[in-house]
N, C-alpha and C positions, 0 to 999 in steps of 0.2 A: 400678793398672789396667794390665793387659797390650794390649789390645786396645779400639780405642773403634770402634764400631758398634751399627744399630740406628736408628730415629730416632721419630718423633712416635706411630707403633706400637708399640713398647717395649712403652711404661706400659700401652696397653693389651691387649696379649697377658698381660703378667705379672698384669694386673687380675684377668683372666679365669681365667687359674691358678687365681692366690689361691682366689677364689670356689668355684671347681671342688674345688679342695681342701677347704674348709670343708664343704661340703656333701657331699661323700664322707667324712671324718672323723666328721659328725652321722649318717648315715646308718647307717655302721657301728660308732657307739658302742658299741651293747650286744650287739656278734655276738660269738663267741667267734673270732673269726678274729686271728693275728697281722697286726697292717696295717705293710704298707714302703710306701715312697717312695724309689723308684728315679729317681737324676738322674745320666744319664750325658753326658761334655760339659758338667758341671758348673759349668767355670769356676771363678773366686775367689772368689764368693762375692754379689759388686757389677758394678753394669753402667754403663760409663762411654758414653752417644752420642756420635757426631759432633759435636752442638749442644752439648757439656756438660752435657745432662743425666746424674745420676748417680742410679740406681734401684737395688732390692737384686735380686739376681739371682734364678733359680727355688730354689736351695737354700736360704739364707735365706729365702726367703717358705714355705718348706717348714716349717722350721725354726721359725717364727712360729705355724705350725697344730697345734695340738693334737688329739693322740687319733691320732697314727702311734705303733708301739711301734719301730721300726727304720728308722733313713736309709740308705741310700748313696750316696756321691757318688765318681761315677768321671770323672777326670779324668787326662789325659795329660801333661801339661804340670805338671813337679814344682812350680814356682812356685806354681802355682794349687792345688794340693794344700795346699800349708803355707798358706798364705792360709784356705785351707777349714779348716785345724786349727785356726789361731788364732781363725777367725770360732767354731766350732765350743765353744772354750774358756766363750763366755754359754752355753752351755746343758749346763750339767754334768751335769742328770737326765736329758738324752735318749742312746738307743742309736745312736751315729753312727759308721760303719764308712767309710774313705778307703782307695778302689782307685785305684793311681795306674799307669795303660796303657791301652792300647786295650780300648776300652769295648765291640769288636765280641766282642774274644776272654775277654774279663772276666765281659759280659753271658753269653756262652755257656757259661760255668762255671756261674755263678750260677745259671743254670736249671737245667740236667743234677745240679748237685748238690741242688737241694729234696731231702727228706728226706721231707716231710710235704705236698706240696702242695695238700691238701685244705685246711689247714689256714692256711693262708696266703690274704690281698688283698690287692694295690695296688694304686700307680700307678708309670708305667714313665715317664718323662718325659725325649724327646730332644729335643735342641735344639741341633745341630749347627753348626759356623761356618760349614760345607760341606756338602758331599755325602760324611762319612764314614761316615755309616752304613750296614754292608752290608745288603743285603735280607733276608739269610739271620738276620740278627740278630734282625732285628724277625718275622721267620715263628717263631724260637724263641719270644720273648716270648709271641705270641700263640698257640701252640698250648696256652702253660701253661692257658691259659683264668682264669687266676686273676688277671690285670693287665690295668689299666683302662691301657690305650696311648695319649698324648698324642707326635705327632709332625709336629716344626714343621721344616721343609725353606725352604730359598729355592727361590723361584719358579724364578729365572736361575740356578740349577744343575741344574734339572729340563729349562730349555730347553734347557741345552748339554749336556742326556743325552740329549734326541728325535732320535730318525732322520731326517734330511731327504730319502729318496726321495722322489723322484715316482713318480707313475704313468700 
């Protein structure tokens, strides 16, 4: 574990994932569309709290759901990368692609190069430790019009981006 953070919220934000996943997988079972699962800010895989709790992180719960033809998992931090390859090694029938950089400049490829993006759904799923995610990222993502956007921000780095004029 690189980092312990997170706390009695964890479980249930990742719950919620889960769920959301399943039920977008059932939904698109019989379309012809290629389905990804975009997690960038990946992490290694597992999620260690403050309290000790230890959860499996959004890529593994990814990872668990069936009916994605293609993962990616973008991650910055090489450690966490090989961690994600080793996690990665159980599931030798899935397509699992490791970007390892910034996920601003990674994601923005990723989109500009679609080929076919009629042909393609997600899910685009940020989960940043901070405030790395630039704006400009996630406006690309969503012009694709083709990714279902899941993006989980702290609060208290939303406050120490607010303007404090007065008036």
């Amino acid at each position: 574990m690189n980092k312990e953070f997170g706390g009695p919220w964890t479980e249930l934000k990742l719950s919620v994932l889960k769920k959301y996943l399943v039920a977008y997988t059932v939904a698109l079972k019989n379309k012809p569309f290629r389905k990804v699962y975009i997690d960038s800010f990946a992490g290694n895989g597992m999620i260690q709290t403050k309290t000790g709790q230890q959860y499996e992180g959004s890529a593994k719960i990814a990872l668990n759901v069936e009916g994605f033809d293609e993962y990616l998992f973008i991650e910055k931090d090489q450690d966490n990368v090989s961690a994600l390859h080793t996690m990665g090694q159980a599931y030798p029938t899935k397509m699992i692609r490791y970007w390892s950089g910034d996920a601003n400049d990674l994601i923005g490829n990723w989109v500009t190069g679609l080929e076919d993006i009629r042909g393609v759904r997600g899910v685009a799923f940020f989960d940043p430790f901070g405030m790395e995610l630039a704006w400009e990222t996630l406006a690309n993502v969503v012009r694709t019009g083709v990714l279902d956007v899941w993006y989980w921000f702290p609060l208290s780095g939303l406050y120490r981006q607010t303007p404090r004029t007065r008036r």
